[in-house]
C-alpha positions in Angstrom: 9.0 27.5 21.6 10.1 25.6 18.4 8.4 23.9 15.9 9.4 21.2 16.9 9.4 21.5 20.3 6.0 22.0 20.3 5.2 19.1 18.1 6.6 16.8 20.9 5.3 18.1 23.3 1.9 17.2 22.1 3.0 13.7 21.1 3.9 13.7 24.7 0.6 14.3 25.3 1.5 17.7 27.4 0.8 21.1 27.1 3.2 23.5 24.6 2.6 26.8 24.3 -0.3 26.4 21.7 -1.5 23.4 19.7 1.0 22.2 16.6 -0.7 23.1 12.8 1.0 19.9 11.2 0.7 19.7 8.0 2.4 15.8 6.8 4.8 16.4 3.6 7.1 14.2 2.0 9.9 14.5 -0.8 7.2 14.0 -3.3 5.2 17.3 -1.8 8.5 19.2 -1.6 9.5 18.3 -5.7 6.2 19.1 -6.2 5.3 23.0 -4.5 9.2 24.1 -5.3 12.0 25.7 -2.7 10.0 29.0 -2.2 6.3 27.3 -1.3 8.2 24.7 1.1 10.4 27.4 2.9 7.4 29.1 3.2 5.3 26.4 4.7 8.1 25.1 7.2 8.7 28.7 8.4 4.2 29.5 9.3 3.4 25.8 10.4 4.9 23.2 12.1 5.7 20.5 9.4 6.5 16.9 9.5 8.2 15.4 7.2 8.6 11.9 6.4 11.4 10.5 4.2 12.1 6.9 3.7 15.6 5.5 4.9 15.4 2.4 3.1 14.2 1.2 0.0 12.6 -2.2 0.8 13.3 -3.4 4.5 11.6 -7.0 3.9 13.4 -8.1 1.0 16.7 -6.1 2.6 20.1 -5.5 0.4 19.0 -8.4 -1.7 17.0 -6.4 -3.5 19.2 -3.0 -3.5 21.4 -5.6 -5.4 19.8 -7.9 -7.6 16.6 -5.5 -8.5 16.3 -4.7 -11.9 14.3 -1.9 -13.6 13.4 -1.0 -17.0 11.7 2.4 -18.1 8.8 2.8 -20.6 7.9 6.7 -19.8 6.0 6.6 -16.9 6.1 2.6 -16.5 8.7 0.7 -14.6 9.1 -3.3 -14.8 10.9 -4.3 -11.9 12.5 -7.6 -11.7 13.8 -9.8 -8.6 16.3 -12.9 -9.8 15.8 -15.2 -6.9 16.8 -19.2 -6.6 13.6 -20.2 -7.0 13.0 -17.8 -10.2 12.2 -14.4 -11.2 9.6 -12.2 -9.5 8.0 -9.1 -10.9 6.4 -6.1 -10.4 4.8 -3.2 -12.6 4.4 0.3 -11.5 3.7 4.0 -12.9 5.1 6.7 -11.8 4.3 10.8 -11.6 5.5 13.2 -9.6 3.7 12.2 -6.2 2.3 8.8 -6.7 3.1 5.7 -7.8 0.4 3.0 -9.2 1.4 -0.7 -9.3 -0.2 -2.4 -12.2 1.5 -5.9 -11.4 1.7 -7.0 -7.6 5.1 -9.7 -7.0 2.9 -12.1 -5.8 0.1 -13.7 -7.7 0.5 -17.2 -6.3 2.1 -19.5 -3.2 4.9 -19.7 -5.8 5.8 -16.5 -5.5 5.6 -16.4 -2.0 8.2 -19.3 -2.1 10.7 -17.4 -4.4 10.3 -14.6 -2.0 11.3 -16.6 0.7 14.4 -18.6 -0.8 15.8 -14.8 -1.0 18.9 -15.3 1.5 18.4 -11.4 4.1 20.8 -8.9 5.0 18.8 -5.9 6.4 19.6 -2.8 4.5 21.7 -0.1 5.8 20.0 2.9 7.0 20.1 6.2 4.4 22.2 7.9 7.0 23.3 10.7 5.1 20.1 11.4 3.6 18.2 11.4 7.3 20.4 14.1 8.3 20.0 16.1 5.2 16.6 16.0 6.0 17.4 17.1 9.6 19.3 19.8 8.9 16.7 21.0 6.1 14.0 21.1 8.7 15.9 22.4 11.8 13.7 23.0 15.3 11.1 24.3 12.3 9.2 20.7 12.4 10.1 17.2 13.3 11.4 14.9 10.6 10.4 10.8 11.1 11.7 8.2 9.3 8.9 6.2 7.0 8.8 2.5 7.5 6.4 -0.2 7.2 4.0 -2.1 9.4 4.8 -5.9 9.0 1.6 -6.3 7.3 2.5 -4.3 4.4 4.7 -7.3 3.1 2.0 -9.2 2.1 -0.6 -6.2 2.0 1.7 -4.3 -0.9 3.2 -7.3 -2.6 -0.4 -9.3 -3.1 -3.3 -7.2 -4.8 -5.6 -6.0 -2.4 -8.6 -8.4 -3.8 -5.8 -11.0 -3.6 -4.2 -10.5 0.3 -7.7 -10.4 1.2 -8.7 -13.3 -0.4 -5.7 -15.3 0.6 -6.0 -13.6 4.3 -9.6 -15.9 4.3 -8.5 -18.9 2.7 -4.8 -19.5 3.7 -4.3 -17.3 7.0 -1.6 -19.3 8.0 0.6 -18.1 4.9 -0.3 -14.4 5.3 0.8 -14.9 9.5 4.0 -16.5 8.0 5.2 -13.8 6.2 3.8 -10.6 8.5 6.1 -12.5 11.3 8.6 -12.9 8.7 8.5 -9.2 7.9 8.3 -8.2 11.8 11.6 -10.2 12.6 13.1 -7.7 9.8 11.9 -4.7 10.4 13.1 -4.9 14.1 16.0 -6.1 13.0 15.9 -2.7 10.7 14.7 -0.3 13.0 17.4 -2.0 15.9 20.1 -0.7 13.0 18.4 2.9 12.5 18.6 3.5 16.5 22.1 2.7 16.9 23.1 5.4 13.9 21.0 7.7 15.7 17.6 7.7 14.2 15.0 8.0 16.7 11.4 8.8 15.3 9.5 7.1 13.0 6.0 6.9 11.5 4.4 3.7 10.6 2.3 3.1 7.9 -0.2 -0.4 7.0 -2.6 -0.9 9.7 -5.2 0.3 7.9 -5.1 -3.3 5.6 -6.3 -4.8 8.8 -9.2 -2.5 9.8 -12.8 -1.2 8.4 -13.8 -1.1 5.7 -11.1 -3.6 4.1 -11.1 -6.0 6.7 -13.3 -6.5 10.0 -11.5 -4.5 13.6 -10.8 -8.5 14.6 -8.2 -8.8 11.5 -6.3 -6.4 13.4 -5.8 -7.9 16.4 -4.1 -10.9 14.5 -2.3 -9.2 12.1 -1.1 -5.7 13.9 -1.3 -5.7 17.4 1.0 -8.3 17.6 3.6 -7.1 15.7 3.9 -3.6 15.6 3.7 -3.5 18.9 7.0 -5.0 19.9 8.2 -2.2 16.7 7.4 0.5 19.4 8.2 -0.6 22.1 11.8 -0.9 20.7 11.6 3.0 19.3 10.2 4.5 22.4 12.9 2.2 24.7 15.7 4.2 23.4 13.7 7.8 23.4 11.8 8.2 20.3 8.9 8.6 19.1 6.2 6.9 17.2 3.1 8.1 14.7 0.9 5.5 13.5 -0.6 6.5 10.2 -4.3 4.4 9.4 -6.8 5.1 7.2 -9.9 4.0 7.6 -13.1 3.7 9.6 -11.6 3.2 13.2 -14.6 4.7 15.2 -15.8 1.4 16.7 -11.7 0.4 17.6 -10.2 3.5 18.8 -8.9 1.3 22.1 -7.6 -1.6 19.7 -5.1 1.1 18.1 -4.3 2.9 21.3 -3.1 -0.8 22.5 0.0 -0.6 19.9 1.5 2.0 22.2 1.9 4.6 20.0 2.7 8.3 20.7 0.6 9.6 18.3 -2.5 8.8 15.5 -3.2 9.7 12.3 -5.4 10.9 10.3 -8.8 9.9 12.3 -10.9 10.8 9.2 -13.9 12.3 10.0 -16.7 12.3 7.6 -17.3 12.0 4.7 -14.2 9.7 4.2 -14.2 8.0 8.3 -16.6 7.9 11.1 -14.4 9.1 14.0 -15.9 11.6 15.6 -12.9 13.6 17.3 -14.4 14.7 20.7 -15.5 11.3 21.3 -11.5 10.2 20.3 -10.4 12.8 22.7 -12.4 11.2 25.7 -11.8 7.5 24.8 -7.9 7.4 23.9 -6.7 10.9 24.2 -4.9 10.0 27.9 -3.3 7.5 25.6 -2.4 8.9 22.6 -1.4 12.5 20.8 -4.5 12.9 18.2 -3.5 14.6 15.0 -5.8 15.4 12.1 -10.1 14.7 11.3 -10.1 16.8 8.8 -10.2 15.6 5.1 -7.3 17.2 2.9 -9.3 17.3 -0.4 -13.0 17.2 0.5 -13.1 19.5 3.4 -10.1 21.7 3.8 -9.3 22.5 0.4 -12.8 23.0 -0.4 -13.7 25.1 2.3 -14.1 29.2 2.3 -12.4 30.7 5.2 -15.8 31.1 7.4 -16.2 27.5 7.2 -12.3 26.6 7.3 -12.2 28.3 10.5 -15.2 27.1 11.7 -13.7 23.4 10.9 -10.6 24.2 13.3 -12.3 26.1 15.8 -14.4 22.9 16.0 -11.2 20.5 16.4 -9.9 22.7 19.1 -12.8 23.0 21.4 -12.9 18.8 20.9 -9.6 17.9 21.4 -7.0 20.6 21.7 -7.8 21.0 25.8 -4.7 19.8 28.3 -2.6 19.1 25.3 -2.0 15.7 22.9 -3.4 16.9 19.6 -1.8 18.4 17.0 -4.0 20.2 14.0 -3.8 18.8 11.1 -5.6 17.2 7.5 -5.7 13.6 6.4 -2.1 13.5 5.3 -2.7 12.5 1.7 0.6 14.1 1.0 -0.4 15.9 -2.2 0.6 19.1 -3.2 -1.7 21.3 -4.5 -2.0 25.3 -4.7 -5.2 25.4 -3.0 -4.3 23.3 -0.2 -1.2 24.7 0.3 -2.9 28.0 0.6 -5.3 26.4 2.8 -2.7 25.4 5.2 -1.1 28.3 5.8 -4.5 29.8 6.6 -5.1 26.8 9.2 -1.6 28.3 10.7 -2.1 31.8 11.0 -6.5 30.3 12.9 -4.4 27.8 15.5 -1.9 31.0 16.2 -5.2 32.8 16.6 -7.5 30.6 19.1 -4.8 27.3 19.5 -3.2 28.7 22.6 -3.5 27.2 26.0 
């Protein structure tokens, strides 16, 4: 069996021939551990890799257009003309992260400018999705990175002020999530027709514990994202939902978006989702995939207590199939962790089989 074969499988919650070691990278992971640690790593695991195929799906060709950037070193000033006058943003830049300094929207006027921006969705990186297909081959399972609508208005406010203007104004943040949601199926309508099928999506976690109370989601997720699913997995593909975040207490409420699969379900120290309990509340729902902490757990374990750590996930979750092995995707490359990994490959070969 395949890479990714087996990866499906499990996100159709049946039995492969053992459970999937996952490891989530991105372009940013693959610029940053060089062609020999990559090859490496997709020929012992069972990778996924995520790769945008589209700039900025809210604001659409508009902003492939009209954006302008200017470079200080590390620091980018990017700048939208729109009819109702100029927004901008401020970012930093290394080679896996990006910091943004100055959010577009600081105001209701900037909201408006946003909004006088006439839309044309963007076209979908073809090209570059297949490059990535090719790359990766049946050695892991390549999705296409969009957002949840909520990430408008999560990414382009502050988080002190989305939240704040989530409390005092909900109507205006509902307005633009909808507004987002109309675009991104409009998007991800485009992306099925050239042939892209799978997808993760990333931004519930602004509407969940510990930024927001589990009742913010059901007003500013379920709704939306939901219908963004159910439009994938109507013409055959598949789905991971990506949320941070301390989801113990509303494991059902992210099993209702209809997802194939969840990650990271941080177990402690960074969530409170304990996995066996995951397994027997959403697992006839949903492929689970991760608990472990990248940083604090699995790069800092020895071997003894690295294998201890999978053994652990296994015996929780692994039985009848729909969970794949994995960390809490913080996409970073690191030696350690990559070493790491390939040690988590060689213990799921070991005691991952059905």
């Amino acid at each position: 069996m395949t890479s990714r074969e087996r990866i499906l499988d499990a996100m159709h919650l049946q039995e492969a021939d053992r459970v999937p070691m996952s490891p989530i990278i991105t372009k940013g992971w693959i610029a940053a551990a060089g062609p020999e640690r990559t090859r490496r790593l997709i020929k012992e695991t069972d990778s996924i890799l995520v790769v945008g195929v589209a700039r900025d799906i809210p604001l659409g060709r508009y902003g492939e257009e009209y954006r302008q950037v200017t470079r200080d070193g590390a620091t980018e000033v990017h700048c939208i003309g729109t009819p109702k006058g100029d927004l901008t943003q401020v970012i930093r830049r290394d080679v896996q992260t990006t910091w943004i300094m100055k959010h577009f929207f600081e105001d209701a006027s900037d909201v408006e400018k946003f909004l006088s921006i006439p839309y044309h969705p963007p076209r979908p990186q073809v090209s570059e999705w297949r490059h990535w297909v090719d790359f990766m081959g049946e050695e892991g399972l390549v999705l296409a990175d969009i957002p949840g609508a909520v990430m408008l208005p999560g990414s382009w406010y502050s988080p002190e002020d989305f939240m704040l203007t989530y409390a005092l104004n909900r109507d205006l943040i509902l307005s633009l999530v909808e507004t987002a949601n109309e675009r991104i199926l409009r998007f991800v309508q485009r992306c099925l027709d050239e042939g892209i099928r799978h997808f993760r999506i990333v931004g519930p976690e602004l509407a969940a514990p510990p930024l927001m109370s589990p009742a913010s989601f059901d007003h500013l997720i379920l709704p939306f994202d939901s219908k963004v699913i159910d439009l994938i997995r109507s013409r055959g593909g598949v789905v991971l939902v990506h949320m941070h975040g301390a989801i113990g207490s509303m494991l059902e409420q992210v099993a209702a978006l209809g997802a194939n699969a969840l990650d990271p379900l941080e177990g402690p120290p960074g969530g409170n989702v304990d996995l066996g309990e995951a397994k027997r509340r959403i697992g006839d729902r949903v492929c689970l995939l991760g608990n472990l902490d990248d940083l604090a757990v699995i790069e800092a374990a020895d071997y003894d207590q690295l294998y201890a750590s999978c053994q652990d996930c296994l015996r929780k979750a692994g039985a009848g199939g729909g969970y794949i092995l994995g960390g809490t995707s913080s996409g970073l490359f690191t030696p350690r962790l990559y070493e790491q990994w390939l040690v988590m490959a060689e213990i799921a070969r070991e005691i991952g089989s059905y």
